[in-house]
N, C-alpha and C positions, 0 to 999 in steps of 0.2 A: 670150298677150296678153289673150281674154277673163278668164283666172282675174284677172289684174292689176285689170283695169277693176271686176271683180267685189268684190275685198279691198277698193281705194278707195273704191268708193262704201259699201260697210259702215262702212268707217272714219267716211266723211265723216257718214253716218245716226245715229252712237253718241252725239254731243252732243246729238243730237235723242230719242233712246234714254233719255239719261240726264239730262234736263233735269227731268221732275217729281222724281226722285228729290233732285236738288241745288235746287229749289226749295223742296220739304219740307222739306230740311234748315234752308235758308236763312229756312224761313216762322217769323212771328211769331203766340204765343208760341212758343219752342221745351221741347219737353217735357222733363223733368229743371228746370228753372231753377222758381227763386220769384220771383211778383212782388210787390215791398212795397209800400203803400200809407201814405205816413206822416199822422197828422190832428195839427195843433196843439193840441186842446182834451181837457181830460180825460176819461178811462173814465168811461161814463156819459151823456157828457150827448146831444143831438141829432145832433147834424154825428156821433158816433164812433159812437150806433147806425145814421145810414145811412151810415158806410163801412163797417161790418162785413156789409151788410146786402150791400151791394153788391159787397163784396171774395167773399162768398159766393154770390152768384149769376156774379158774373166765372172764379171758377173753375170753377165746375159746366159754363159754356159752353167753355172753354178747355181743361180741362182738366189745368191746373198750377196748383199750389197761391196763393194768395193772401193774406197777413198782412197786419194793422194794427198799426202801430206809432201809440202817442202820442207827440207831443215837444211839452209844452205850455210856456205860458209866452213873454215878452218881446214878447206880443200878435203871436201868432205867428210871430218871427224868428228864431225858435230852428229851428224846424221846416222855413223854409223856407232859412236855410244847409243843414242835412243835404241839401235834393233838391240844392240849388249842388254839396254835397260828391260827390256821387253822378255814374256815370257815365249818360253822355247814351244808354242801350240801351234803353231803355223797361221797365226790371224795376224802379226808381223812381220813384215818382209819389207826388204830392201830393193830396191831398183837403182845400181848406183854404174860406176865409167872405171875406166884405167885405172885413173889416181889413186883409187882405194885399194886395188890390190896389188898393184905394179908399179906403185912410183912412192906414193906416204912412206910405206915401207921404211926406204931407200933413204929416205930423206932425214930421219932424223935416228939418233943415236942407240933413243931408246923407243922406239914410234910408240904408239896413245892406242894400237891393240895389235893384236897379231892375226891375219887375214886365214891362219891356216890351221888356229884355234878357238877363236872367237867368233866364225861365222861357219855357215853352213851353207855351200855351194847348191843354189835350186836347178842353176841353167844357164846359158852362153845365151843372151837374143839374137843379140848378129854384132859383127866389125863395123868398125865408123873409123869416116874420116875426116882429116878435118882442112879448112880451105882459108889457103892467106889472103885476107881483102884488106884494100887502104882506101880509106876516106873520100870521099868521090871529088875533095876537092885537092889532092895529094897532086903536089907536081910530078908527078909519073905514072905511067902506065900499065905498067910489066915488073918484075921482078930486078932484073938487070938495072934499069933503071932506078928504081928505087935504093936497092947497091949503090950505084954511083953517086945517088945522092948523098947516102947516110955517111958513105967516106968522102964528101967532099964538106959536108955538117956533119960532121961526130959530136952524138949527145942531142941530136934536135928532133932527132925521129922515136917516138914512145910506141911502145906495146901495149896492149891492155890483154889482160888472160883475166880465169876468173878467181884470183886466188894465188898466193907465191905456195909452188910446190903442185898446181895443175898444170894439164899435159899443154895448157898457152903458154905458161911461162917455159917448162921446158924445153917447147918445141923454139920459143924467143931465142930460149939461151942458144938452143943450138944452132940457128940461122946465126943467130949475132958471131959465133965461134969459128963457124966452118965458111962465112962471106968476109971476116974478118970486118966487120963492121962494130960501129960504137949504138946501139940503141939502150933507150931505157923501158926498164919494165916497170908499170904499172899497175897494180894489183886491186881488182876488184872484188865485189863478197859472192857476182854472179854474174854469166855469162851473157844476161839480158842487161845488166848495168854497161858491161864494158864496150857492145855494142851501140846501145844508146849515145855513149862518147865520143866513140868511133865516127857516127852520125851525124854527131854536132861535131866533129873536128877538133873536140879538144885530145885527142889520141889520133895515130897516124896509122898504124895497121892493128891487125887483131889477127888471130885462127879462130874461123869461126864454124861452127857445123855450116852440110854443107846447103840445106832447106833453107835457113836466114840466110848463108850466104847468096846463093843465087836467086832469091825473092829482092834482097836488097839488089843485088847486082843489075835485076832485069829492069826494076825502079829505078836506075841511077843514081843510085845513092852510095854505093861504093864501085869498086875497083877491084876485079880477082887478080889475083899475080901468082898464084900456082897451086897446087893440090898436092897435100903434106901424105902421099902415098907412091906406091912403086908405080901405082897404075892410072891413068886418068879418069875420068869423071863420065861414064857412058852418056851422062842427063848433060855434059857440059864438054864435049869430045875435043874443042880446039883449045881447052886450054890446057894449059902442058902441067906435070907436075914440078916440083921444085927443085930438081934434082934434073931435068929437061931443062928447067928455065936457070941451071948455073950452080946451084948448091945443092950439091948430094947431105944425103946422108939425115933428111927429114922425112923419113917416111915409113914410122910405127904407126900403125890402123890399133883402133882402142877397143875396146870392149864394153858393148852394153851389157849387166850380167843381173841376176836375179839372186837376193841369197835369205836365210833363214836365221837366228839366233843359233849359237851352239846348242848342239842339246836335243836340236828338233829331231823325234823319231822319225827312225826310215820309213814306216810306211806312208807318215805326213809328206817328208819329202818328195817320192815319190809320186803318191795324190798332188801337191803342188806344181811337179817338173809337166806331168802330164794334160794338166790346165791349164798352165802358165805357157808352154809350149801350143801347146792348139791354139791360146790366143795368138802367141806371135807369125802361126804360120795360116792363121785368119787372112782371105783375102784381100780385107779392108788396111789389118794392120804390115801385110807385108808390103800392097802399095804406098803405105805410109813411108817402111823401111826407106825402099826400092827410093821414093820418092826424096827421101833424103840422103840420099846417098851412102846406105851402110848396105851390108851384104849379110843376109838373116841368117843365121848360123842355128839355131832351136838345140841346143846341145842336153846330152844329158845332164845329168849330177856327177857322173864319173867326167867325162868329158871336158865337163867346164873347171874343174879339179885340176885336170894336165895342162890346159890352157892357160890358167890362171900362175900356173910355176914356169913356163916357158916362157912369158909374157914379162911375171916378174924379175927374169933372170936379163932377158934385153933392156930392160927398162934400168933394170941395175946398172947395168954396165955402163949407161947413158950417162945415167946422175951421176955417180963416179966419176966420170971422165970431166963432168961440165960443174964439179965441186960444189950443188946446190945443197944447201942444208937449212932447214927451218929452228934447228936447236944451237 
């Protein structure tokens, strides 16, 4: 009878025995798997140096490998059907800006998904901003200048954004509306093509992050003429923002943000907010921020929730006001 009592309770002990081992298995990442990180905007430009930046520090913590995938273009709806496509486990994620949650929206009738049931908020990285440069061979220097040019040529001065319906074009429209000037927008599939242009002069200004902007700038290759925020540039302190330099009223900071397929369970989320954050508030990857000019924000999942409705709501009012629609 003792040996009996003895066998049971061993029995009954072995799922307590054997529980870290079936937790291990069950823990997120799991080793062997890849996690993709896809980014809407081209090789090259801001947003794709800090997801590499960070898909690199994310693995080095984890331990399992981490890729970026680009899927540019359609002001990124291209990019964000793939994470729709993708199964809700957490080994797909998004790295995507503004335009997907604060401005697509907005812009068309019926928009191509709905950002507040179709994805699943991981995290805020940080606010960015973004910086007006014109062609380094642009008869002007400044801002004001530039003005006086486009109104004394209306129709000769071109934009390039990356895409009709990103935050280039509407930040375009909304210099073109409130300087009462005539430009044209130009729309490219990325934010690395419309630079390139910019370059060679067959476009006249651009908004461009603000890492190429002042790497070009220090080059002499373009021309800054203001900073598309309330607040100037600590890395770039004499130049005014645009709203300093004569035309208010351009100066929404956008959001780098991190997100998951519907669907992802909360304790995946979680595991992810917790990773994906420690990478961005990683030394290396904060200098990166710092160095480009955004201001790291590591938000929760709740947080970048509120963010993302408050964001969407000024963003509205904007596209409304400046009648941009892609349908």
């Amino acid at each position: 009878m003792k040996a009996i009592t003895r066998l049971l309770s061993a029995l009954c002990a072995l799922p307590i025995l054997l529980s870290p081992a079936l937790a291990a298995t069950d823990s997120f990442p799991q080793k062997g798997k890849v996690i993709r990180i896809i980014t809407p905007l081209s090789p090259g430009g801001s947003s794709d140096i800090q997801a590499r930046a960070i898909a690199n520090r994310l693995s080095q913590q984890t331990g399992v490998p981490v890729i970026v995938e680009n899927k540019p273009g359609a002001s990124t709806a291209i990019a964000v059907r793939e994470l729709m496509r993708s199964p809700a486990d957490g080994y797909t994620l998004l790295y995507t800006i503004t335009v997907t949650t604060s401005q697509l929206p907005h812009l068309y009738a019926k928009p191509p998904f709905d950002v507040f049931k179709d994805m699943t908020p991981l995290g805020v990285a940080s606010r960015t901003r973004t910086i007006l440069v014109a062609t380094g061979s642009a008869p002007y220097n400044n801002l004001k200048e530039m003005v006086a040019y486009a109104k004394a040529n209306p129709g000769k001065v071109n934009y390039g954004s990356y895409g009709i319906g990103s935050s280039g074009h509407i930040n375009g429209e909304l210099l073109k509306a409130n300087a009462g000037i005539d430009i044209v927008h130009v729309p490219y599939k990325g934010s690395t093509e419309a630079v390139r242009d910019l370059l060679g002069g067959q476009i006249q200004i651009v908004f461009d992050g603000p890492s190429t902007a002042i790497a070009n700038a220090k080059a002499g290759l373009v021309k800054i003429l203001g900073v598309a925020d309330k607040d100037r540039l600590p890395s770039i302190p004499d130049v005014p923002t645009i709203t300093e330099a004569g035309v208010p009223g351009i100066d929404l900071p956008g959001l780098e943000q991190f997100f998951a397929p519907a669907g992802t369970p909360k304790n995946i989320v979680n595991a992810l907010n917790a990773e994906l954050m420690k990478a961005v508030r990683s030394p290396e990857v904060t200098e990166l921020f710092i160095r480009g000019g955004s201001t790291v924000v590591a938000s929760t999942p709740e947080e970048h929730a509120r963010m993302m409705r408050e964001d969407s709501e000024k963003w509205g009012t904007v596209i409304r006001k400046l009648g941009i629609r892609m349908d």
